[in-house]
C-alpha positions in Angstrom: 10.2 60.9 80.4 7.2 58.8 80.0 3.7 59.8 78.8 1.3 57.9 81.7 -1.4 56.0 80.8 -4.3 53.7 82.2 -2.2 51.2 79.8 1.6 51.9 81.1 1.4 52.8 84.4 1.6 49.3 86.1 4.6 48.6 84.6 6.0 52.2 84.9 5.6 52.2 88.7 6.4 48.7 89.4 9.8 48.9 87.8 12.3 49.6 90.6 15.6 50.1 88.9 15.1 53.5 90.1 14.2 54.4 93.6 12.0 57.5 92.7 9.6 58.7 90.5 8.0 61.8 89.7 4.9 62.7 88.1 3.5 66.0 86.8 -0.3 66.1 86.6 -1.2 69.0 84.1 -4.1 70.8 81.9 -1.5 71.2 79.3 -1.4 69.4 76.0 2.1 69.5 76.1 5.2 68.9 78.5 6.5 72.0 80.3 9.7 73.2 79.0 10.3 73.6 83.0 9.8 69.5 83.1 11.7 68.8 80.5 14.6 70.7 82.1 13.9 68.5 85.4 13.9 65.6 83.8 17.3 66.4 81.9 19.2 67.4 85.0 17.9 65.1 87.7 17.4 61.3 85.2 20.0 59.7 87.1 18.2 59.2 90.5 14.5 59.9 89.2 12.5 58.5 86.3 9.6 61.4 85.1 6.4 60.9 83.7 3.8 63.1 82.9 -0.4 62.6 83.0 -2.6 64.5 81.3 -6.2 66.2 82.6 -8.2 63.1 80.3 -6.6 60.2 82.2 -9.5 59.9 85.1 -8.3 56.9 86.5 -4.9 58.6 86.9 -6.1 61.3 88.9 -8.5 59.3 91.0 -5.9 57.1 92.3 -4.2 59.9 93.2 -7.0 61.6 95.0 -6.7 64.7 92.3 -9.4 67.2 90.9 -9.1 69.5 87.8 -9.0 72.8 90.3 -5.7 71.8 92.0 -3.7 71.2 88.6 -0.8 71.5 87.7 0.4 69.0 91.0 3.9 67.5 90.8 3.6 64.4 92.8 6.3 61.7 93.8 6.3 58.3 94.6 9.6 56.4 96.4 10.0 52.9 96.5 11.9 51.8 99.9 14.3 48.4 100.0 11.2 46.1 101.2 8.8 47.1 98.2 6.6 49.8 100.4 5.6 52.7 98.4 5.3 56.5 99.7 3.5 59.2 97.6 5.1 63.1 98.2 2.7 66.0 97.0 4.9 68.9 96.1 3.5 71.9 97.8 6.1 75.1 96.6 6.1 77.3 93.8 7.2 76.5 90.4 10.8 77.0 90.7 13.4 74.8 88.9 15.7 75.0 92.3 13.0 74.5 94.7 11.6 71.4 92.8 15.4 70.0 92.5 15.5 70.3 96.1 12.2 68.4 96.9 13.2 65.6 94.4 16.5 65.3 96.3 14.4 65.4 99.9 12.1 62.6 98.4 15.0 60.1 97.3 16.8 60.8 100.3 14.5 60.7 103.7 11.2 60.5 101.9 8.2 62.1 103.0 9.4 62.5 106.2 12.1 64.4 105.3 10.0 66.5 103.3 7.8 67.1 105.9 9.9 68.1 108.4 12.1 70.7 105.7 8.3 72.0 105.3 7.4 72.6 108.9 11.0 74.2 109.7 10.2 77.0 106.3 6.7 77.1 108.3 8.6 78.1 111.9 11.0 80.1 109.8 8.4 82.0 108.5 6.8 82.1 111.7 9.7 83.6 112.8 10.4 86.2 111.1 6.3 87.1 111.3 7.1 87.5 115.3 10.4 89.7 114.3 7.9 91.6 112.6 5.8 92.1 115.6 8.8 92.9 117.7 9.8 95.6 115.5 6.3 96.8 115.5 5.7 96.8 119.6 8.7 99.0 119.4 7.7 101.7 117.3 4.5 101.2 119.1 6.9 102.0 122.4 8.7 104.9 120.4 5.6 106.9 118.8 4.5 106.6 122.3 7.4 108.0 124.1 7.1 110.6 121.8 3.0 111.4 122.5 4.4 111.6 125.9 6.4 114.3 125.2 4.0 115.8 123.2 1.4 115.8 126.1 3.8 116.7 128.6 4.0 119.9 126.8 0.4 120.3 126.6 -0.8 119.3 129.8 1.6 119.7 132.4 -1.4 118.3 134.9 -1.3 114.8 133.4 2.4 113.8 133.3 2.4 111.3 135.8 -0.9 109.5 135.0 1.0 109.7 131.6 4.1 108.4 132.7 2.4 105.5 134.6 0.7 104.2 131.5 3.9 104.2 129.3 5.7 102.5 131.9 3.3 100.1 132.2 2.8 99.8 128.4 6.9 99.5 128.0 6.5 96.7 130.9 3.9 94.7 128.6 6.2 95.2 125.5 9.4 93.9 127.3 6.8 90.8 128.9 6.1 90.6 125.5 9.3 90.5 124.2 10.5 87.6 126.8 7.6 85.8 125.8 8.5 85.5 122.4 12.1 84.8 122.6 11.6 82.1 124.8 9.3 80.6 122.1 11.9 81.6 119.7 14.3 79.6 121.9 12.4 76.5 122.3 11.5 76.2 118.5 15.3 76.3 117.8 15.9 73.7 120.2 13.0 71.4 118.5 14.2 72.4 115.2 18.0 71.3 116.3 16.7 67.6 117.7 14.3 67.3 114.7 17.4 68.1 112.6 19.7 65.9 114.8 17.2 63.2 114.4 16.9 63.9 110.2 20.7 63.5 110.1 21.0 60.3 111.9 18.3 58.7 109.6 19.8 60.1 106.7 23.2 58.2 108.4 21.6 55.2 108.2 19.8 55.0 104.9 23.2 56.1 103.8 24.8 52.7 105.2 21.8 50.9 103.6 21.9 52.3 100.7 25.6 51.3 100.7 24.4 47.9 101.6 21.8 47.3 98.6 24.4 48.8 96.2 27.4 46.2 97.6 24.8 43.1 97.3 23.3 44.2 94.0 25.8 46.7 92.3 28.8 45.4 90.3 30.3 44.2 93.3 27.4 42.3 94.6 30.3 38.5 94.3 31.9 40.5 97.0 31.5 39.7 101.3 30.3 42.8 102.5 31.2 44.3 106.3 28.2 44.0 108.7 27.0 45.8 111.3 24.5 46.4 113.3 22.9 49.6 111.3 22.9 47.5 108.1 22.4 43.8 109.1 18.4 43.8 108.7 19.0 44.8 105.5 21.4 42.3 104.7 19.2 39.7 106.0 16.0 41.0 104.6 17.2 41.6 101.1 16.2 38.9 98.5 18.2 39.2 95.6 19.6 35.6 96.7 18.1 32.8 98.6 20.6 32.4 101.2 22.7 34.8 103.5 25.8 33.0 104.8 27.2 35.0 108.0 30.9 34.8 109.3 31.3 36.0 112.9 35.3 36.2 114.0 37.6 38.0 115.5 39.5 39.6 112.2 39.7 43.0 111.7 39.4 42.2 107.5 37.3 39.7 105.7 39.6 36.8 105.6 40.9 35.6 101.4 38.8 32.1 102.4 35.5 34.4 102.8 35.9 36.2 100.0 36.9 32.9 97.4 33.1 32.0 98.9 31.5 34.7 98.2 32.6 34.8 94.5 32.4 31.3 94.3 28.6 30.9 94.9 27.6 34.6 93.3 24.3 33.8 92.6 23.1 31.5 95.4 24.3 33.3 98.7 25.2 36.7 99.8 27.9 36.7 102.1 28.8 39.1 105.5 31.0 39.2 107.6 30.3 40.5 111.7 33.0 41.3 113.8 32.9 40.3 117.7 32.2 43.9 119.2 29.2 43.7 117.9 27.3 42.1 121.2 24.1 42.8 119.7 24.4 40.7 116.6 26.1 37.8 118.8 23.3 37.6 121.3 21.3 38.2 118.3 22.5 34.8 117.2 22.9 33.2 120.6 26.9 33.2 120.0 30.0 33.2 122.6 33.3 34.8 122.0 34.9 31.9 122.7 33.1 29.5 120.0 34.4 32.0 117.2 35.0 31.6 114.6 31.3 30.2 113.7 29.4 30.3 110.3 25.9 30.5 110.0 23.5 30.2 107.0 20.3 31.5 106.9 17.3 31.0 105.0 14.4 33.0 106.7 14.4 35.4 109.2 11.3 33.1 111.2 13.4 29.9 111.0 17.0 29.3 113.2 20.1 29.1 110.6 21.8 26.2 110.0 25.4 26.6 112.2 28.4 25.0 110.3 30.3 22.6 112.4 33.2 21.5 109.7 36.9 22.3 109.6 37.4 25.4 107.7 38.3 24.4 104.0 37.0 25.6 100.5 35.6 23.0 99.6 34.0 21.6 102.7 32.1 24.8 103.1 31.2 24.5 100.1 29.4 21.3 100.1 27.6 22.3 103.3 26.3 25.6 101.4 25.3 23.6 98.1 23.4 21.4 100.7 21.3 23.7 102.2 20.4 25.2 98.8 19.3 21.9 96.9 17.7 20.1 99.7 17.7 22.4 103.3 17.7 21.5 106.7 17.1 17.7 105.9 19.7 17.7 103.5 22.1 19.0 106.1 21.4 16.8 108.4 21.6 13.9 105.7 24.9 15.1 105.2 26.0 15.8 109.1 24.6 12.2 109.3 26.9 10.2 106.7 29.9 12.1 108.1 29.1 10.9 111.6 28.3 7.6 110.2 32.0 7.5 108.3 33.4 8.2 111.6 32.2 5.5 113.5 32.9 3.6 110.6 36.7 4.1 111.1 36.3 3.7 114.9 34.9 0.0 114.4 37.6 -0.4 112.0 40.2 0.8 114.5 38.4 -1.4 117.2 38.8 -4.6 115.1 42.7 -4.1 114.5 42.9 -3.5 117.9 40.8 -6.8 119.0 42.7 -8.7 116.6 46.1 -7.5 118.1 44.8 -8.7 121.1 43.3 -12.1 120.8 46.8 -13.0 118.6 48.6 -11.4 121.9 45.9 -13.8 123.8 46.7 -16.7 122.0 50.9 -16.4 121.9 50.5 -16.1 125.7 47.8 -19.4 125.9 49.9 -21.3 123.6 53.4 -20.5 125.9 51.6 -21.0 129.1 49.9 -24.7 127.5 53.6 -25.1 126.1 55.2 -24.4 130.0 52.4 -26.9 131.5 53.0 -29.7 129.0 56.8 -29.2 130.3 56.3 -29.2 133.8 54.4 -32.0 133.1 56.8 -33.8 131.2 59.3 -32.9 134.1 56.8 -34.3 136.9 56.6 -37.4 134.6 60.2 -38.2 134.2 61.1 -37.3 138.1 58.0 -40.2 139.2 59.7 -42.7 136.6 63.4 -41.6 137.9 62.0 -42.1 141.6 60.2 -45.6 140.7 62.9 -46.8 139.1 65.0 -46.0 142.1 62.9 -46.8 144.9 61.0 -50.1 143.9 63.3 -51.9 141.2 61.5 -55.4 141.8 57.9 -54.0 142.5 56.2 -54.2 138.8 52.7 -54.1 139.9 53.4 -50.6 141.9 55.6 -49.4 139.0 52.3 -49.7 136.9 49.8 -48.0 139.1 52.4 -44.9 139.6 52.9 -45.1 135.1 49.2 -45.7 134.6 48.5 -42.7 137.1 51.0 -40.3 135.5 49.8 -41.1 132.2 46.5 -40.4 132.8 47.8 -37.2 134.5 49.8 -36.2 131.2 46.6 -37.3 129.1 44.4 -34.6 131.4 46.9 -31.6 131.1 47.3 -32.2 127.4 43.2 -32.3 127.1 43.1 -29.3 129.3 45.7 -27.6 127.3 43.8 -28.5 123.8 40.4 -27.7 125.3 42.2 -23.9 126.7 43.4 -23.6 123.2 40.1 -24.5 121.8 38.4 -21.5 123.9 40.6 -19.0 123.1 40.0 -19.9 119.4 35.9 -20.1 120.0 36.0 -16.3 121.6 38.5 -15.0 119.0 36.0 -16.3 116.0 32.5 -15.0 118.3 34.3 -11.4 118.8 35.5 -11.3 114.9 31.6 -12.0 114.1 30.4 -9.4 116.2 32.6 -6.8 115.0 32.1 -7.5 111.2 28.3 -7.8 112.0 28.5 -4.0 113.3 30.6 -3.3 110.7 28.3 -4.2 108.1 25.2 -2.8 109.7 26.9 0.5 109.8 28.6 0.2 105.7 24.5 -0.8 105.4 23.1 2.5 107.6 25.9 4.6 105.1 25.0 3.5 101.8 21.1 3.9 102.6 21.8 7.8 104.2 23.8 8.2 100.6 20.7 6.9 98.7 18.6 9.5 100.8 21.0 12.3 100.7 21.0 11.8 96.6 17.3 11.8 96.0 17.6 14.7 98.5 
């Protein structure tokens, strides 16, 4: 328990390693033996402290005057940093105190509230019993002056008889009237109590929540839903909050190496597919799971990993988005995309180069089957000359000199075909090492960028 001062407080209300504090305000030079008995039994959920009558600034930020004191007020600190501050409003009872401490940690000053107003209806209640009770003896004492009178004066028994059954009429109105009121505030008390144990639900799960991302567990993947995901997302113990959406039942081994792995960058959940609202939350299909998303602030849309799923390619894409963000992602989804088309041109040039030495074996056999077709043409003229015109010299030339020049033409054609081939095989190998080297140049300057990144 902590002496308040205009020195201490600041630091005494904004520490947050636990979620409520209470403070007596007191005349008193010294601490109640019934605070120091508070403070003992209830330290592990609450810190005390204790203000004094001379600390003015204390009790004007607390709105306080010297006639209300002693006031035990308490102030809880939610997930998101909001403050509430509880004025205790009961008598100075130990049990009644530990009970108002426990209603402020747990639901806050609405919870107190509402555990006020149903003691207020209970009271209320038993205030209308009261009356009940009272119209009835009312009825009873005047039964009996009935009697009484009917003894006196005979002459008035039924104008006394009227009014009592008219007076017992008014009682039993009476009486409907007030247990339907009695009725409808135990119906509002059961939804207000219905309503109190669903919130307290919740802040359970929450609760659960902070404790599993900042507890001694907190390397652990933790089991979303839709209850606890805002405070999953909203919690900022770590920059990034890495989501896996699938259709396991358990948090796969994979998920959990990750989450242990990077500790102290990411917190790591893990959403099952039943949960439609957090899928259209997300803008994700059943059939794209699994998916992995990793996000940085609620206002921006997260990065959505695309990669196989391996350690240590996850990995990379989270140690990414931590050093340099979206433009080191992309960076990085660049230079993969780049190495890929890499390996494509490379495949492409194999493949052109298969084909221009398949282009060339069948230029060279069909120049080699012309030349021989040629030669054959050649040696049937000369076999035919020779036969036909033995003695005729000068026609014998003209048929030589004409197949000669034929041979000549089919071996230029053939060497100028050959030479063709050779002049598209070089132009296509330029080409493709030109792309080659644009994209090896395009790669090495997205690595210089992803570096300084």
């Amino acid at each position: 328990m902590l002496l308040l001062t205009s020195e201490n407080e600041a630091g005494w209300f904004g520490g947050r390693a636990k979620p409520l504090k209470a403070i007596l305000f007191t005349k008193k030079m010294e601490t109640p033996n019934l605070w120091l008995r508070l403070a003992e039994a209830y330290d592990a959920r609450c810190d005390f402290g204790e203000v004094r009558l001379a600390e003015e600034a204390l009790m004007r930020k607390f709105d306080l005057t010297s006639e209300v004191l002693p006031k035990i007020v308490a102030v809880r600190t939610s997930g998101d940093g909001t403050q509430q501050t509880i004025f205790y409003e009961g008598p100075n009872d130990f049990d009644k105190i530990c009970e108002f401490l426990r209603d402020s940690a747990d639901g806050g000053r609405e919870l107190v509230e509402l555990k006020r107003q149903v003691e207020e209806l209970t009271r209320e209640t038993r205030g209308l019993k009261v009356e009940i009770a009272q119209e009835r003896e009312t009825t009873k004492a005047a039964r009996a002056e009935s009697a009484r009178m009917k003894l006196s004066q005979v002459g008035q028994v039924e104008a006394v008889r009227k009014k009592l059954e008219i007076d017992l009429q008014q009682a039993r109105a009476n009486e409907s009237t007030v247990k339907e009121r009695l009725e409808a505030e135990v119906l509002d008390l059961q939804e207000k109590l219905e309503a109190v144990n669903k919130d307290h639900f919740v802040l359970t799960k929450e609760v659960g929540m902070l404790k599993g991302m900042q507890g001694a567990s907190a390397s652990a993947a933790l089991m979303l839903e839709p209850e606890t995901l805002d405070t999953f997302l909203d919690n900022t113990s770590r920059p990034l909050k890495a989501v896996l959406i699938t259709k396991k039942e358990e948090i796969p081994e994979l998920w959990q190496e990750l989450a242990e792995l990077h500790t102290t960058l990411c917190s790591f959940g893990m959403v099952r597919h039943v949960h439609e609202s957090i899928l259209q939350n997300f803008s994700v299909r059943v059939e794209t799971l699994p998916r992995i998303l990793l996000i940085g602030s609620r206002s921006a849309p997260p990065f959505v990993y695309e990669g196989p799923l391996k350690l240590e390619n996850i990995s990379t894409f989270i140690n990414d988005a931590v050093q340099g963000g979206s433009a080191c992602v992309e960076l990085r989804k660049q230079l993969e995309g780049s190495k890929g088309e890499t390996v494509t041109l490379r495949r492409e040039l194999a493949e052109s180069k298969r084909a221009m030495q398949v282009q060339k074996d069948q230029a060279e056999l069909a120049r080699r089957e012309q030349v021989g077709a040629l030669e054959s043409t050649v040696k049937s003229l000369q076999s035919q000359l020779k036969a036909a015109c033995a003695g005729a010299g000068n026609e014998m030339q003209r048929v030589r000199t004409d197949a000669d020049a034929r041979v000549r033409a089919a071996e230029a054609m053939a060497e100028e075909l050959s030479a063709e081939l050779v002049r598209e095989r070089q132009a296509t190998q330029d080409k493709i090492l030109a792309a080659v080297s644009r994209k090896e140049q395009q790669l090495q300057v997205d690595g210089e960028k992803l570096q300084q990144a």
